[in-house]
VEXGUZA-583153 format. One record per residue: residue in three letters; x, y, z of N, C-alpha, C, CB in turn. Coordinates in steps of 0.2 Angstrom, whole numbers, plus 5000, padded with zeros to 4 digits. Glycine has a CB too. Example, Ala and Ser with C-alpha at 12.3 -4.5 7.8 and 13.67 -1.06 7.14 Angstrom:
! residues 2
ALA506649725039506249785039506649845039505749785045;SER506449895035506849955036506450005039507049975029;
This chain:
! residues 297
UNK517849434984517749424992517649494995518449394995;UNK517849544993517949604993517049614995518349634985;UNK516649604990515749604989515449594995515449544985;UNK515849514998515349485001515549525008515249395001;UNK516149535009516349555016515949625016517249575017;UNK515849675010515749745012514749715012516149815006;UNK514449685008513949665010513849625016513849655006;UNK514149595020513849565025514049625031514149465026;UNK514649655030514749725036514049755036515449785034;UNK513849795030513349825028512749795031513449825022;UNK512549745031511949715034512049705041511649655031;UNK512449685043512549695053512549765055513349675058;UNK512749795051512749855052512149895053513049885048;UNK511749885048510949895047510749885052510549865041;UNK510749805053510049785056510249745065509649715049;UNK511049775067511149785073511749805074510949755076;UNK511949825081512649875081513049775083512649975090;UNK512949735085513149675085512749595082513249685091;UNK513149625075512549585070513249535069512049645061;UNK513849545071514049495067514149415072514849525062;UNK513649415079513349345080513049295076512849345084;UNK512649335073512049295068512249305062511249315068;UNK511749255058511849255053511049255049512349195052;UNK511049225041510549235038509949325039510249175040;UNK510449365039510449435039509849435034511249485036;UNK509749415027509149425025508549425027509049385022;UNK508349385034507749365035507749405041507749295037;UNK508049475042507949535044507649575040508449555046;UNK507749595035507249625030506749625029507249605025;UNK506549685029505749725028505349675020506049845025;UNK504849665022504349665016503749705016504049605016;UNK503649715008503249755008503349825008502849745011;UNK503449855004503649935005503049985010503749964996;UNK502649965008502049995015502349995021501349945017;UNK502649915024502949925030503649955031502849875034;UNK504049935026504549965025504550055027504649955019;UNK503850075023503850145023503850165030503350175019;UNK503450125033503150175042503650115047501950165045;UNK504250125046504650095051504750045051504450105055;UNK504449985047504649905047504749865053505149905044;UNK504149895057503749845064503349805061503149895071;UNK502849805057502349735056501949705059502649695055;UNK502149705067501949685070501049675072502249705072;UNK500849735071500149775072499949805067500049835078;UNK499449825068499049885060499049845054499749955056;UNK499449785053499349755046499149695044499849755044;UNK498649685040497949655041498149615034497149705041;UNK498549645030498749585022499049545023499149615016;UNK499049505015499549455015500549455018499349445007;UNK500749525018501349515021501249525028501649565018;UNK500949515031500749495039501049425041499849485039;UNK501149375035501349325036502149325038501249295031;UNK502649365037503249385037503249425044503349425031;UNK502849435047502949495053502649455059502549565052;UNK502049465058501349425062501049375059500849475064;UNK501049335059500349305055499849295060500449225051;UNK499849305065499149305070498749375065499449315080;UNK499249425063498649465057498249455053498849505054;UNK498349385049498249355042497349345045498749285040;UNK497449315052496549285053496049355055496549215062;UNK496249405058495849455059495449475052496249515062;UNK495749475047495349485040495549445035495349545036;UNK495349385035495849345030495449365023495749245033;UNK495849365018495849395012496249355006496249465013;UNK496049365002496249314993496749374992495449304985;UNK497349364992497849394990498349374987497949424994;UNK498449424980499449414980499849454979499649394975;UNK500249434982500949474981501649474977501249474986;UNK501949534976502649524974502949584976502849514966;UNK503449584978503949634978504749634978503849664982;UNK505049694975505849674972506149724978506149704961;UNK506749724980507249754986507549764983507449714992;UNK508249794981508749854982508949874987508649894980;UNK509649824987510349844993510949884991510749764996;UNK511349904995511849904991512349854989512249944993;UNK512849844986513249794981512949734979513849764985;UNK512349774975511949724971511549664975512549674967;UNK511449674982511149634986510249664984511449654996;UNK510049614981509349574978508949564983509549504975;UNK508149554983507849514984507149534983508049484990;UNK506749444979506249444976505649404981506349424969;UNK505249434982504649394987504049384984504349444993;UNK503749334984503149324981502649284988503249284973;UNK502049294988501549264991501049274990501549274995;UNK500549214993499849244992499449204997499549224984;UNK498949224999498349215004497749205001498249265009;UNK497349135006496749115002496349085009496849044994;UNK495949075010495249045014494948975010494549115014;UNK495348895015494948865013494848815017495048855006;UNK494148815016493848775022493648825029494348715023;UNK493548875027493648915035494248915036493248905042;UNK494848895036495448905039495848945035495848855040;UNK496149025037496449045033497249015031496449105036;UNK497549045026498149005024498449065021497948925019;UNK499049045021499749095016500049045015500149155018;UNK500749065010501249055007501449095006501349035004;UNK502449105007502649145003503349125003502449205004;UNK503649154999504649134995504849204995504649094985;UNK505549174998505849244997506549224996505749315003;UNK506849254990507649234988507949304987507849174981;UNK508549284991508949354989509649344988508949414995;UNK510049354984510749364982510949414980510849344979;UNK511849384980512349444980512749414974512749454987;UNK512749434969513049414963513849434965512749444956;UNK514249394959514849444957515349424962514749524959;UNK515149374966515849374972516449344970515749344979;UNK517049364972517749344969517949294972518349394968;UNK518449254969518649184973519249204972518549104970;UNK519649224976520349244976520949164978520449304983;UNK521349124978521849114981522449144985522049084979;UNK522549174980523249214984523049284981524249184983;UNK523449334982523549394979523549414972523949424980;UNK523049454966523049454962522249444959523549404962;UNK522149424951521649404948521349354950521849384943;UNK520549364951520049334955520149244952519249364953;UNK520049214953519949154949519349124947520349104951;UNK519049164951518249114949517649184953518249014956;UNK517249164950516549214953515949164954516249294949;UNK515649184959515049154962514449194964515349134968;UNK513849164968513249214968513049174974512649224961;UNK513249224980512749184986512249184987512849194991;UNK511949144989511149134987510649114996511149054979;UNK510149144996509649125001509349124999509549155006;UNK508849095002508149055002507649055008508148985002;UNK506949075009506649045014506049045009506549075021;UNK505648975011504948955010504548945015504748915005;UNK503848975015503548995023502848965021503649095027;UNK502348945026501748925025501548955032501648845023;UNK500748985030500449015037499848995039500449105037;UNK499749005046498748985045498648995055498348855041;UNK498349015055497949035062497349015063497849115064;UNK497049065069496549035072496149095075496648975076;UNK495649105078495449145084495149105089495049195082;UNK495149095095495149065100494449065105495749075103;UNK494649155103494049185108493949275107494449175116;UNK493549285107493349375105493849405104492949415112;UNK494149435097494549485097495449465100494049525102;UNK495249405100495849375101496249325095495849345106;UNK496649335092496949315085497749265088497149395080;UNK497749205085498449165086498449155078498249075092;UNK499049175077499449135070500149085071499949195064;UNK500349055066500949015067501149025059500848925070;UNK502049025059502349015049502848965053502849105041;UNK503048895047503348855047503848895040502948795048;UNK504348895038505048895035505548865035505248925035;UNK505648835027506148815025506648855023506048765022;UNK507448865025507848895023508348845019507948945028;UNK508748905015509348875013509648955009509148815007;UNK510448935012511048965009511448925007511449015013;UNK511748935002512348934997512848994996512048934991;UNK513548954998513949004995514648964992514049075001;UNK514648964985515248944982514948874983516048974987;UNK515548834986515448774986515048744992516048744983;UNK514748784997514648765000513848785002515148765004;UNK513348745007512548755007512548745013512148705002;UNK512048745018511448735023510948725021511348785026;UNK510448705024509848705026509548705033509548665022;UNK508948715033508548705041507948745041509048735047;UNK507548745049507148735048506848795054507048655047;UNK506348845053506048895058505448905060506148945058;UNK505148925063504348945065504249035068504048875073;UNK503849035067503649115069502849085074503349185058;UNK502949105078502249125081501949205085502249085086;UNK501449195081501249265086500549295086501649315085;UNK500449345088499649345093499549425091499649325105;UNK498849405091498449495091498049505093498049525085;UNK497749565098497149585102496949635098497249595110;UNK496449645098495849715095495349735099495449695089;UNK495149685106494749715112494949755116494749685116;UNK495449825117495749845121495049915119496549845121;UNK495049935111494649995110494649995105494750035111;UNK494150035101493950015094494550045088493150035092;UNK494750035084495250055079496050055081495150125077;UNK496150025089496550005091496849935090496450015094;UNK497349895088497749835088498449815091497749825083;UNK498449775096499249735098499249695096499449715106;UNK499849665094500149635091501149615095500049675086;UNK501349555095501549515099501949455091500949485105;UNK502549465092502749395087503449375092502949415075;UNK503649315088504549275090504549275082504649175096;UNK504949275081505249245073505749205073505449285067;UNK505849185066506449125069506849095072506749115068;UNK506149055074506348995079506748935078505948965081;UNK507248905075507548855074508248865074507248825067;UNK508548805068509048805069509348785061509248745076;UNK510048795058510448755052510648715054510948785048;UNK510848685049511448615047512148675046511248555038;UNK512648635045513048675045513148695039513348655047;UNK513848745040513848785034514548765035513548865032;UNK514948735030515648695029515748675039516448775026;UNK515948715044516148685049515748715055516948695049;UNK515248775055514848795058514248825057515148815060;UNK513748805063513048815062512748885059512848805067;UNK512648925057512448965055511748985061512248945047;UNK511849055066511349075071510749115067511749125076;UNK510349075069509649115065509549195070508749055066;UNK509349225065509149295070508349315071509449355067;UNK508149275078507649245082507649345085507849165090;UNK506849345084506849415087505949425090507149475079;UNK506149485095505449475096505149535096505349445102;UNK504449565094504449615092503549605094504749635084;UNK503549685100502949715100502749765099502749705104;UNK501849775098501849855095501049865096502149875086;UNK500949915093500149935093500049985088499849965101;UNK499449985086499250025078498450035080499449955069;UNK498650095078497750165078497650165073497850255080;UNK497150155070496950215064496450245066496750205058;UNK496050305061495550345063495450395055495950405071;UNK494850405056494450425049494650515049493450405048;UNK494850535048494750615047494250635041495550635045;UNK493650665040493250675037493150735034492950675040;UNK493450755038493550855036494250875029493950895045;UNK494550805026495250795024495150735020495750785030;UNK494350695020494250665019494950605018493850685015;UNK495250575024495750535024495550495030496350575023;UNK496050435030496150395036496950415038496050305035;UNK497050415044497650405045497750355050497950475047;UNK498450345050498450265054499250275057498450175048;UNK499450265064499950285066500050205070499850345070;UNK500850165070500950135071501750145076500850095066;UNK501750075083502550095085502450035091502750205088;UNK503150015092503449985097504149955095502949925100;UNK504149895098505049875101505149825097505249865109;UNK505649795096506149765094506549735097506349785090;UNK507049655097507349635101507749585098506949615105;UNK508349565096508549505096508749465100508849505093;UNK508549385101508749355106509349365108508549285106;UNK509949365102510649355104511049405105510949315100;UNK510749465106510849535104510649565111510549555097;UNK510949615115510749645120510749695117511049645125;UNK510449735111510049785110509349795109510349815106;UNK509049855111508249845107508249885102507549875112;UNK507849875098507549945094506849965096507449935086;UNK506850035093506150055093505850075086506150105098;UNK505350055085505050075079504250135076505050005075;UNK504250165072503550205073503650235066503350265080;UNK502950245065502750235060502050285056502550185060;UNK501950335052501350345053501050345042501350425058;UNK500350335041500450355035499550385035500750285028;UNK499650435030498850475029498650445022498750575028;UNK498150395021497650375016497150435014497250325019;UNK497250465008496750525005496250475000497350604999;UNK495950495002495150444997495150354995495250484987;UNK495450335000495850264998495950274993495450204998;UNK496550324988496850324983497650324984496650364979;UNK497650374987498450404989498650394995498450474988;UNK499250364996499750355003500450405002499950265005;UNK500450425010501050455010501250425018501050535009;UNK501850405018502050345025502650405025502250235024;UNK502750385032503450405035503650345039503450485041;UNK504150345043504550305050505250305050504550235050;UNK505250285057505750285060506050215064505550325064;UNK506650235065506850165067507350175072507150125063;UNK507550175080507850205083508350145087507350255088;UNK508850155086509350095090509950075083508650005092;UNK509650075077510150025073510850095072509549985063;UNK511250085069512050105068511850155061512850035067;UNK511750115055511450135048510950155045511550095044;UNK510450155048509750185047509250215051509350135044;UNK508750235049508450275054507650305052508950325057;UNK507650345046507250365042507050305036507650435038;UNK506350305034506050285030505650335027505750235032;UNK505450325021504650355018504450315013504450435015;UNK503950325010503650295006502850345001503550235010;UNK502550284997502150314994501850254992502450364989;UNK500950264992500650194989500050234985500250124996;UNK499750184978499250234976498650154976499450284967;UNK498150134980497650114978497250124971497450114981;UNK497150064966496850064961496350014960497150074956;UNK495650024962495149964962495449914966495049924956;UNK495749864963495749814970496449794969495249734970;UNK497149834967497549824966498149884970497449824960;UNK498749864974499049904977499649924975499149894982;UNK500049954974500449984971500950024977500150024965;UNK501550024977501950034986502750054982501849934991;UNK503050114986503550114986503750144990503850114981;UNK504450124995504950134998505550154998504950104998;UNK505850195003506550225002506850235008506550274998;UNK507350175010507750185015508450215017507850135016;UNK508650265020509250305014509750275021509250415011;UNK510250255019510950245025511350305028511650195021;UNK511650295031512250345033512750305031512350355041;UNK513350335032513950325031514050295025514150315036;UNK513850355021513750335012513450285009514450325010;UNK513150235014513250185011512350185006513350135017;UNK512150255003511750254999510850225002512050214994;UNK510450204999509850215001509650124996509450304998;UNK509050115001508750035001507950074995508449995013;UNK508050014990507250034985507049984986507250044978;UNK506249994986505749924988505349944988505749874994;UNK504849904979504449924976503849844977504849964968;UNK503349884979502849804979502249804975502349784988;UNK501949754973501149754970500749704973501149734964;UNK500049724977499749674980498949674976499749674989;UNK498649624975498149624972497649584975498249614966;UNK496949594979496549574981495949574976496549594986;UNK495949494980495249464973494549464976495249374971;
């Protein structure tokens, strides 16, 4: 018990100074160590298959044959594996993607003394995406998700939607970006509903070619919101592309109690991406690893 208490403190802690409203803290979590690295807005700048997870109104601006995976590193053993992929068919762009994360190890106490039992709480979402563009430079997405936790002898399920929008008219190498995320509701969990953490997040993302450095650099940033939560965050981001080979990301994350600093590192290889991440905590509580691979066909 000891696990889950210091792990679920640990993730309200992270991902707001009044996190212990809500619940399913997982589906707060950064994907993709790229966005992880430059702040883990999502919202704008990002045109891949992990667009689905943030924005998927990004998925239609360049829809792309893509796959994904990547592994997370929490502290006390808190897990989680993501896989997805994006395809074009029929002119409608489309995604999927799965993401489970657990916390092994946890003790079943009755009274004082020797554990009697151990357990592995377990979460789930499976998501399906697809958009549209309506009109010039204007991008609509939608993800439906099924979730599910488990802990011990007891389970949930239910059901959420993400919607959200991109503009790219305002100037050229510029993009806004607009999402809601989990929109729904659980079933219960033994005697009470489990509060999804519905959040709303807007931003905008530059890039620009530097020639002289032969690099791109791409600077990303805006706000953050939970419906049930009267705090904001702010988030920004930047990373320099040397030869489309080599990346170096930084970010920031302004508002939360436990974090604040990000960086990262990506090495393009032909049509293959390669991504890693490092979130470091305060108050000891050690640093977040999140290592991805995305391969476009």
């Amino acid at each position: 018990m000891k696990k889950i208490l210091l792990s679920v403190l640990f993730l309200g802690l992270v991902f707001a100074q009044d996190g212990g409203k809500i619940g399913m803290h997982f589906l707060k979590n950064g994907t993709g160590a790229r966005n992880i690295a430059m702040g883990d807005l999502g919202v704008a700048g990002n045109k891949d298959v992990t667009s689905i997870f943030y924005n998927p109104a990004n998925m239609v601006i360049e829809p792309k044959y893509q796959i994904f995976a990547a592994h997370n590193e929490w502290i006390q053993d808190v897990k989680t594996e993501i896989i997805a992929a994006s395809f074009v068919l029929w002119g409608i762009p489309l995604a999927a993607g799965v993401n489970t994360t657990s916390i092994p190890g946890i003790e079943v106490r009755e009274r004082p003394g020797d554990p009697t039992a151990e357990f592995k709480a377990q979460y789930f979402s499976g998501s399906i995406s697809s958009g549209f563009s309506p009109f010039e430079n204007l991008y609509l997405g939608a993800s439906m998700k099924y979730l599910y936790e488990g802990m011990y002898s007891d389970d949930a399920s239910g059901m959420a939607f993400d919607l959200g929008a991109a503009y790219t008219g305002l100037m050229e190498n510029l993009e806004l970006g607009v999402a809601v995320r989990n929109m729904g509701s659980m079933n219960n969990l033994r005697d009470e509903k489990t509060v999804l953490p519905t959040d709303i997040r807007f931003g905008a993302a530059y890039s620009n070619e530097i020639e002289s450095i032969n690099s791109n650099i791409s600077l990303v940033g805006g706000i953050q919101k939970y419906t049930e939560l009267k705090d904001m965050h702010f988030h920004a981001g930047t990373e320099i592309l040397w030869a489309q080979l080599l990346a170096l990301r930084l970010g920031y994350a302004l508002g939360y109690d436990a974090k604040n600093i990000s960086f990262g590192i990506g090495i393009n290889w032909n049509s293959a991406n390669f991504d890693y991440a490092n979130t470091p905590f305060t108050d000891n509580f050690g640093s977040g690893h999140t290592i991805s691979l995305m391969y476009t066909f």
